[in-house]
Backbone as CSV, one residue per row, in Angstrom:
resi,resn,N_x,N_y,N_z,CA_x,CA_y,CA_z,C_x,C_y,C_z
1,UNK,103.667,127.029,-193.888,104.362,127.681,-192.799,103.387,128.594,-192.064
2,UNK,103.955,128.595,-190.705,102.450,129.421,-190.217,102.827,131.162,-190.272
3,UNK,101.901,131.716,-190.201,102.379,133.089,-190.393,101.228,133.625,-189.078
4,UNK,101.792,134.731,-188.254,100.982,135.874,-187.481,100.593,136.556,-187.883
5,UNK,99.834,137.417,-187.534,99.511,139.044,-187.162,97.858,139.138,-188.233
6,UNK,98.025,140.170,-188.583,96.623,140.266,-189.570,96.700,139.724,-190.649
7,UNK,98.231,139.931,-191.282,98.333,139.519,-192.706,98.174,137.970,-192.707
8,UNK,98.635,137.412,-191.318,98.002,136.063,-191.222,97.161,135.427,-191.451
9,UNK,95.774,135.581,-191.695,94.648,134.588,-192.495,94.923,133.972,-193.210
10,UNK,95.352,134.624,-194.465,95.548,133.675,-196.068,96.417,132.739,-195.596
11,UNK,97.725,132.990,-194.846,98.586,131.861,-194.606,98.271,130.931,-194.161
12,UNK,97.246,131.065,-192.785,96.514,130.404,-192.054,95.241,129.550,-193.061
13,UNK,94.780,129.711,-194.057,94.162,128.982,-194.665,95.094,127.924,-195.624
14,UNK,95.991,128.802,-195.888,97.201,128.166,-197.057,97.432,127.111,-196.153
15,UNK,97.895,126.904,-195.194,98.320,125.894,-194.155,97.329,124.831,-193.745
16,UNK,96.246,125.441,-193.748,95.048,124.001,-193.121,94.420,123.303,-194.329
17,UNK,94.809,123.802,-195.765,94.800,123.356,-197.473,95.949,122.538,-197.372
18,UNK,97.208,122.540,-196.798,98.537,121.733,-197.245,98.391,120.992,-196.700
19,UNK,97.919,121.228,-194.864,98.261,120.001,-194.402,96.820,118.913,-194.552
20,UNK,95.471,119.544,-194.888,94.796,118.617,-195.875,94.925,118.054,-196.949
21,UNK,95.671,118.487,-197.920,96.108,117.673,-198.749,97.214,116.559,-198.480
22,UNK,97.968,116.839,-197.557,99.268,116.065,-196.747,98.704,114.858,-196.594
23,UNK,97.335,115.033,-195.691,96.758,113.977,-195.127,96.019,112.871,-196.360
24,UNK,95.613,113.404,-197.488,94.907,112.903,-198.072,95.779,112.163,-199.465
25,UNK,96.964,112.720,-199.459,98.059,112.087,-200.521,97.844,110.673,-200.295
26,UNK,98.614,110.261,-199.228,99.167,109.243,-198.774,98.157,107.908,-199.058
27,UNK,96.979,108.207,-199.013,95.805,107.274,-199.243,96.142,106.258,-200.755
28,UNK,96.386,106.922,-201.455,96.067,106.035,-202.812,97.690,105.074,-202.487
29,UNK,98.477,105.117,-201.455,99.410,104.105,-201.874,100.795,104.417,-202.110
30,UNK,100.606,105.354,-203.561,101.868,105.769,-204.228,102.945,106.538,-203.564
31,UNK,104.050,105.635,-203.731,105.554,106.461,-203.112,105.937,108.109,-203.582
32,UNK,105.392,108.291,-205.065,105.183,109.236,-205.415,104.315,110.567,-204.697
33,UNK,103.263,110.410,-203.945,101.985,110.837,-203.482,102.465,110.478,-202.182
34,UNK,103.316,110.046,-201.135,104.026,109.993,-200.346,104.905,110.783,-200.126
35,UNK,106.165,110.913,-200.965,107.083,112.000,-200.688,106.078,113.093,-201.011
36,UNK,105.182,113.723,-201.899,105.046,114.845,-201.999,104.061,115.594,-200.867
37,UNK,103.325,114.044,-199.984,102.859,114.214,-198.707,103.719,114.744,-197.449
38,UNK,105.087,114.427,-198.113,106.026,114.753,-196.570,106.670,115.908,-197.280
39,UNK,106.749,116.291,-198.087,107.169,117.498,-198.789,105.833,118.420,-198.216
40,UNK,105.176,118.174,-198.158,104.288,119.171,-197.249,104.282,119.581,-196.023
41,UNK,104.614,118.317,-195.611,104.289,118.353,-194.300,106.090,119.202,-193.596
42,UNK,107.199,118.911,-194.515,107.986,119.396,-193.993,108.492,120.920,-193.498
43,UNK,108.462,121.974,-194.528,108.397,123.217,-194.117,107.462,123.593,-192.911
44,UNK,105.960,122.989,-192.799,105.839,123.601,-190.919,106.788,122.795,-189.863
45,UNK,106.999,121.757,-189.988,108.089,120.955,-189.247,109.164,122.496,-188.599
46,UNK,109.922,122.457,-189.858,111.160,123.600,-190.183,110.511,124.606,-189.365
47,UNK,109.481,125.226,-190.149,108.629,126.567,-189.590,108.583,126.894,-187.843
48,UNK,107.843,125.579,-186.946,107.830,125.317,-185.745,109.078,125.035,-185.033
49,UNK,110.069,124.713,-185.830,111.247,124.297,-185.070,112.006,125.644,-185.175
50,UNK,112.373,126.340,-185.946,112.701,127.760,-185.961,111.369,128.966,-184.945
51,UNK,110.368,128.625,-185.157,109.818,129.733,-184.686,109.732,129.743,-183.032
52,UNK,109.330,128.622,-182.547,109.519,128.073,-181.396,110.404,128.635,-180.109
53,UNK,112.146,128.732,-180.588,113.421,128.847,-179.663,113.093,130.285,-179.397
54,UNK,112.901,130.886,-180.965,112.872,132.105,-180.758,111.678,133.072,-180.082
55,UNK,110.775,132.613,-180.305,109.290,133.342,-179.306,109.908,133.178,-177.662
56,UNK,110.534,131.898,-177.350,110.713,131.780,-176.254,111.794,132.474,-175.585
57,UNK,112.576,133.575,-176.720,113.730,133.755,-176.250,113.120,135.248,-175.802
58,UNK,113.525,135.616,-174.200,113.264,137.064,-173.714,114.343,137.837,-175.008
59,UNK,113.691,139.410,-175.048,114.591,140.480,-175.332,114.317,141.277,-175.455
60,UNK,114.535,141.859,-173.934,113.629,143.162,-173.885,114.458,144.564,-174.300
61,UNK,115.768,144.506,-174.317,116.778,145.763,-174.663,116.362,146.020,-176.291
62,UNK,116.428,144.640,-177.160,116.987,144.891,-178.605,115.164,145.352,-178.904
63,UNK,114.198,144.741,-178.276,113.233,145.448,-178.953,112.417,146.768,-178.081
64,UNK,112.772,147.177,-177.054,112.395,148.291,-176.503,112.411,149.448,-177.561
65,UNK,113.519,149.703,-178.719,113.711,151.090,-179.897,112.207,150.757,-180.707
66,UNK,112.509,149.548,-181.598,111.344,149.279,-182.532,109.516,149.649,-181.716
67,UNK,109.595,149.318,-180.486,108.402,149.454,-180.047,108.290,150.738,-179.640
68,UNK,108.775,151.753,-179.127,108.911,152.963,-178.942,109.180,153.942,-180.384
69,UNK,109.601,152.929,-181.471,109.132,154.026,-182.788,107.851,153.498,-183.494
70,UNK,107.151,152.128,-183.287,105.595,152.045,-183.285,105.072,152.832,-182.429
71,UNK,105.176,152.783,-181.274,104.217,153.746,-180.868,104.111,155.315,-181.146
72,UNK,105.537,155.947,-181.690,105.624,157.337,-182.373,104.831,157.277,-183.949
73,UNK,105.137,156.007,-184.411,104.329,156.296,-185.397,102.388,156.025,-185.675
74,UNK,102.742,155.796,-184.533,100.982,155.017,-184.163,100.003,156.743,-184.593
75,UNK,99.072,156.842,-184.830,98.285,157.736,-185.465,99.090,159.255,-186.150
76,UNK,100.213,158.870,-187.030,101.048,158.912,-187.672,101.629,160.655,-187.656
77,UNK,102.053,160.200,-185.569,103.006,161.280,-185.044,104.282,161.669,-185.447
78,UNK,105.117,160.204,-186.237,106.323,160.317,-187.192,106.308,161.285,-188.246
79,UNK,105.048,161.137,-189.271,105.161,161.840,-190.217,104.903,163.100,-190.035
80,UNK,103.991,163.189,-189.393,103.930,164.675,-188.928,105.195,165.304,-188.490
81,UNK,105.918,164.433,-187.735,106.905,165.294,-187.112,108.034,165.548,-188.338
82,UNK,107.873,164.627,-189.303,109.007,164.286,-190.372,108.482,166.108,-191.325
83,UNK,107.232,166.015,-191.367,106.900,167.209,-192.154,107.132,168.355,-191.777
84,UNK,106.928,168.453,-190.564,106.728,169.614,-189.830,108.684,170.206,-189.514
85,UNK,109.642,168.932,-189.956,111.163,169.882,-189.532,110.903,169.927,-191.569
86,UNK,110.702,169.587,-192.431,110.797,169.760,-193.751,110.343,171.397,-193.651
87,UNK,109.221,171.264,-193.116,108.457,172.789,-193.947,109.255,173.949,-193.163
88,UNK,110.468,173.707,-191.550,110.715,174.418,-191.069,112.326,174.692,-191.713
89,UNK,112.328,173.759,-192.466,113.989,174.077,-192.693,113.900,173.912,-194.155
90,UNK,112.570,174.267,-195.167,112.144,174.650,-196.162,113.051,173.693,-196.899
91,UNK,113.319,172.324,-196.934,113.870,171.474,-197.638,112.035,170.467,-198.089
């Protein structure tokens, strides 16, 4: 399955290992070594067909909050601010 962002590499290698092995099952013949070729190959199928609708879908209301509390927490203005009502209301 493909995965984004940074944590993405390993997945991104995990994925170009499956679907090399995908490719290389199928060679010796066996129906056995066949399904487990399309058993590979199926979850990015799934993966792309789910990930796909949704990248394409605008939404700018539902994620305008989440991106406006990354950017509060971006050089970690949250916690500070989280500390700074603690130490003022001595909880």
């Amino acid at each position: 399955m493909a995965r984004r962002g940074a944590a993405g590499e390993p997945a991104a290698d995990s994925e170009a290992t499956a679907k090399e092995l995908a490719s290389r099952l199928p060679q010796s013949g066996s129906p056995v070594r066949q399904q487990a070729s399309d058993g590979l190959r199926e979850p990015d199928a799934v993966d792309q067909a789910i990930y796909s609708p949704i990248t394409a879908t605008a939404t700018p209301s539902p994620d305008e909050p989440p991106r406006r509390l990354s950017s509060t927490a971006s050089n970690s203005r949250l916690w500070l601010a989280t500390a700074d009502k603690l130490a003022m209301t001595a909880g």
